[in-house]
C-alpha distance (Angstrom), angle and dihedral (degrees) to the residues before:
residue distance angle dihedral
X1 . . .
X2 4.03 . .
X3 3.37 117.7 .
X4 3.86 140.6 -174.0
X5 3.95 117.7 -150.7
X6 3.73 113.9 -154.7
X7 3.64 115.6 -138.7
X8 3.51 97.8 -89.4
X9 3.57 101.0 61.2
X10 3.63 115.7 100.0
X11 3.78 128.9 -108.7
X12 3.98 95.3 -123.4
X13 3.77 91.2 61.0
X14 4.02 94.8 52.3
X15 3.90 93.2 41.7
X16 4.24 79.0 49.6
X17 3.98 98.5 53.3
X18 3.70 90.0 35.0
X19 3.90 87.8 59.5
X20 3.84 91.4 48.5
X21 3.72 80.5 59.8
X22 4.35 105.7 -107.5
X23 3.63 122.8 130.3
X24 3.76 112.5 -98.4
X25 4.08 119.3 177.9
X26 3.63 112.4 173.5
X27 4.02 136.3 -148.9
X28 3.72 88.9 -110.5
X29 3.61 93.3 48.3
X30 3.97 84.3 59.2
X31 3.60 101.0 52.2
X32 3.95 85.5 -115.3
X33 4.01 102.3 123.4
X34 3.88 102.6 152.5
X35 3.18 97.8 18.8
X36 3.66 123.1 149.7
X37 4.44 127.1 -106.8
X38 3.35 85.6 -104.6
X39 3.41 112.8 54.3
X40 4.24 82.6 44.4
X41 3.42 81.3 60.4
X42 3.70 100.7 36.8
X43 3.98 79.6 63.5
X44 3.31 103.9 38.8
X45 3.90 88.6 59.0
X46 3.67 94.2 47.1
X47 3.59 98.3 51.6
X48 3.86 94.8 34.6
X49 3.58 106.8 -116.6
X50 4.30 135.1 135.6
X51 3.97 106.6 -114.8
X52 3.97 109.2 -123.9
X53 3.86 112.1 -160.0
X54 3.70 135.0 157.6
X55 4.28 84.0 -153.9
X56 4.06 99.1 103.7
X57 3.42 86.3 -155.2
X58 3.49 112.3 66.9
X59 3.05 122.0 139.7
X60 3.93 112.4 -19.0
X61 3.77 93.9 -171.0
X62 3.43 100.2 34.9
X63 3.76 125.6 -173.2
X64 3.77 105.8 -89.9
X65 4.35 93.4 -115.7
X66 4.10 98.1 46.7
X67 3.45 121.0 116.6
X68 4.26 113.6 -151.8
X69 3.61 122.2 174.9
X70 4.21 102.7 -168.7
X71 4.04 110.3 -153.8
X72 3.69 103.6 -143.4
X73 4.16 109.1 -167.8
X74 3.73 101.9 137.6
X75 4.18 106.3 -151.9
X76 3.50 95.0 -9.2
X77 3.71 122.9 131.3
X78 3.73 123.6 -124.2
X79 3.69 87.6 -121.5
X80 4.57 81.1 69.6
X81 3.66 90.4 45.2
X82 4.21 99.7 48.5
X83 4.15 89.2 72.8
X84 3.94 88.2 57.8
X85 3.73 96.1 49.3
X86 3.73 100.7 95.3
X87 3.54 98.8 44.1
X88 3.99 85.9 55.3
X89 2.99 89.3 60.2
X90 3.86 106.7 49.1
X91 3.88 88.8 48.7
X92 3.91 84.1 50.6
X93 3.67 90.2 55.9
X94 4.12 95.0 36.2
X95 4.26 95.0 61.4
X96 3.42 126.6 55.7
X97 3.62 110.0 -106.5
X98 3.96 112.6 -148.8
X99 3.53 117.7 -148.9
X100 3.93 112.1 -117.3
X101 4.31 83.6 45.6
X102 3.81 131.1 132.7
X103 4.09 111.2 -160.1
X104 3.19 123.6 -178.2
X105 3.87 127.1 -144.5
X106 3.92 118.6 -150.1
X107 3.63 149.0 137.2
X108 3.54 74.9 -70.8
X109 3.66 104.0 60.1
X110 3.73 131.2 -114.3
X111 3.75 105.9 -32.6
X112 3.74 128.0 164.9
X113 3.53 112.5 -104.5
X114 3.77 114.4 -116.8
């Protein structure tokens, strides 16, 4: 999968799903630092890729083809949220994600967000 990681998502997390062998560009990678939700998802749509952001936020009218996948781990360090990596993924890759979808990944699992 391609993915986009806004600028809030942490380093350790991208060098993790890059390992597991995914596409991962990030905001800093683009020069983009401050930019706004939409011109993450401006980008994200043009280059095909599902947003990840910790920012629960993002994006409340969304453009009706983005893909975001909100982290929600209130106060936990990344170092907690590494081990669960992996399994995000494979239930990423096991439903069918819609375009024009918020999920959210938690202690819970993936879970579209309502």
């Amino acid at each position: 999968m391609k993915f986009l990681a806004d600028e809030d998502f942490p380093k350790p997390l991208v060098a993790k799903i890059q390992k597991l062998g995914h596409s991962v560009k990030t905001i800093q990678q683009k020069n983009l630092q401050g930019s706004s939700d939409e011109t993450v998802a401006s980008l994200a749509l043009k280059e095909k890729r599902v947003v990840l952001t910790f920012d629960k936020d993002f994006l409340k009218n969304q453009p009706k083809n983005l893909q975001v996948v909100i982290f929600h781990y209130p106060k936990k360090p990344t170092s907690e949220i590494t081990p669960f990596i992996e399994s995000f993924l494979e239930e990423l890759q096991m439903i069918k994600f819609s375009k024009g979808k918020i999920l959210q990944f938690s202690k819970n699992g993936l879970e579209k967000q309502k």
